[in-house]
N, C-alpha and C positions, 0 to 999 in steps of 0.2 A: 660680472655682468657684461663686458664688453666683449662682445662675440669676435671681435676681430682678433683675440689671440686667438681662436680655430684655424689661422689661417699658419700658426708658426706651432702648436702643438698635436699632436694626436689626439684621439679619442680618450686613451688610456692614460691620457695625462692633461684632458684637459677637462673642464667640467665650466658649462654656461649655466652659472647660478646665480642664483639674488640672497644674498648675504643679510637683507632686511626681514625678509620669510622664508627662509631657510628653505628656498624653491628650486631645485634641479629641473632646468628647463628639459633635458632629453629623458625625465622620467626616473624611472626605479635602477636602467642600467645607469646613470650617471652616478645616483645614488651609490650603486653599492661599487663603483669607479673610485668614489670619493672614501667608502667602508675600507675597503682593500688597500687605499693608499697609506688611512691612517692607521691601519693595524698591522704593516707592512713588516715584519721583525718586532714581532710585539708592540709595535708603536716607537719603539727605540731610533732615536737621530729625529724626531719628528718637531719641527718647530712649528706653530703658527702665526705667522706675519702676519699681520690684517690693517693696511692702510685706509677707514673706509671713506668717505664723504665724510666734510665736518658738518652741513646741515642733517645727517640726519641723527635721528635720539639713542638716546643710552641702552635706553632698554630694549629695542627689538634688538640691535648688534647684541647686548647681553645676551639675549633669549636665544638667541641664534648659535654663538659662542657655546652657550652649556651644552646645546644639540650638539655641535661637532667636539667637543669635549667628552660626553656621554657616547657618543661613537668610537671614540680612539679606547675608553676606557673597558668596551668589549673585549677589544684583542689582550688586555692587559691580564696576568695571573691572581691568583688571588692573595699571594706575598706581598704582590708590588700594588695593591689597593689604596695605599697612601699617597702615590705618585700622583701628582700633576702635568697634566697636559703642558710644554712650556709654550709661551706665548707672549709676544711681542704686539700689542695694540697699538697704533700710531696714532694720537689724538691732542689735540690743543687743550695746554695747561687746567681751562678754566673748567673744564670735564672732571678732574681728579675725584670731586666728593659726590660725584653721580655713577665712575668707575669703582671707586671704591663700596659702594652702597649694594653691588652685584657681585664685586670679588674681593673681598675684605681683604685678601692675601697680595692683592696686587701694591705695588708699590710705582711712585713714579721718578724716573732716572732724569737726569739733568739737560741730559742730552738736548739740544736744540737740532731738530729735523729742519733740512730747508729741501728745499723744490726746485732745481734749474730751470724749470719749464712752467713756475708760479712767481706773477708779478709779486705778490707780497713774501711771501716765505724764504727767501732766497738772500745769501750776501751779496751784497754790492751796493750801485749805486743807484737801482732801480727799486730796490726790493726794503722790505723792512730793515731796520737794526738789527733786532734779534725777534728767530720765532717764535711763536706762541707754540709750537707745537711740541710735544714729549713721546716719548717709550713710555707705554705704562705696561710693566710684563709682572709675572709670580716669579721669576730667575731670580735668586737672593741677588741684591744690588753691590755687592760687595765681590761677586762671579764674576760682574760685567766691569771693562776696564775700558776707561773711558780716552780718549786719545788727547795727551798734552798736548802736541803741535797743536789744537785747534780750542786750547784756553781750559782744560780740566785740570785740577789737583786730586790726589785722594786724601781725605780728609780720615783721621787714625780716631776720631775718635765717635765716628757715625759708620766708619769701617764702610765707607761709599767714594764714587766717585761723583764730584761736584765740578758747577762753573765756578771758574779765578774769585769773581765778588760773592759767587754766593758765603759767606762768611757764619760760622759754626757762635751760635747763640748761646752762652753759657746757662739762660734762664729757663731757651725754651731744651735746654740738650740735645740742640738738633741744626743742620745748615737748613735753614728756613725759607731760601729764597725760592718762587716758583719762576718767577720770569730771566733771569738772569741777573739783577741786578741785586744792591747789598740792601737787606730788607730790616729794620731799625726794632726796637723789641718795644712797644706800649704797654706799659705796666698796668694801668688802666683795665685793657682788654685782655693781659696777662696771655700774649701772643705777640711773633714778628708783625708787623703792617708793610704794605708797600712803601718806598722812602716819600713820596707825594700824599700821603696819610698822613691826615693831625690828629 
């Protein structure tokens, strides 16, 4: 949406669109700018990143998503019909069961995203603890290797990469935690809970 990369990319590589309506502002050629990119070598190397606004809703970025999903899967053979599109969503934790509702496939990675240039999301002494914010991609989570300097373990028997506290739940068979921290198991609600849950 931010016209101002036109001023550091070309035509051919860059495309002024709204990602909430799936709207090519220069029309049909941006359009098929954007066909051509993702069908480029069959679609093969093609990731999509998509950091978008956290005010806006699930579903039009869903809606939006399957369009450029459904594009890429033109260029694909009819062998490779199983494949998915990979893709990398950037979205805060509390999203997961409204991401998952659109792409059941997706899963979400432990990773905590921060922002140098956002008062809240960011380490230090300005900015939050730790962010709310996750990866939620279809990449099987066990592909993605999470970087120990910065507090990840792999955990052997969720066959993923988690944060240090997130701690593997014998009851629920699974590291439980969404925020970072070690999430306690309520037998009760027969689920982890936040550790500030009674």
């Amino acid at each position: 949406i931010d016209f101002r990369y036109s001023q550091f990319y070309m035509e051919d590589s860059f495309c002024h669109y709204n990602m909430f309506n799936h709207h090519f502002f220069d029309g049909k050629a941006a359009l098929e700018v954007c066909r051509t990119f993702l069908q480029e070598d069959k679609g093969e190397g093609v990731i999509m990143v998509t950091d978008p606004p956290f005010g806006g809703l699930v579903e039009p970025l869903a809606v939006t998503f399957k369009k450029l999903i459904a594009m890429w899967k033109e260029g694909q053979s009819q062998d490779s019909s199983q494949k998915e599109l990979p893709i990398f969503w950037i979205f805060p934790y509390f999203f997961e069961f409204r991401i998952r509702q659109f792409f059941p496939s997706f899963c979400m990675l432990d990773y905590q995203v921060d922002y140098d240039n956002h008062a809240l999301y960011k380490h230090g002494k300005t900015g939050r603890k730790q962010s709310p914010v996750r990866i939620f991609t279809n990449i099987p989570p066990n592909k993605i290797i999470l970087p120990s300097e910065e507090g990840y373990r792999f955990c052997p028997l969720c066959q993923r990469y988690v944060s240090l506290e997130n701690q593997h739940c014998e009851h629920c068979n699974s590291c439980t935690s969404k925020d970072g921290r070690k999430w306690n198991h309520c037998f009760l609600c027969k689920k982890c809970v936040k550790p500030s849950w009674i």
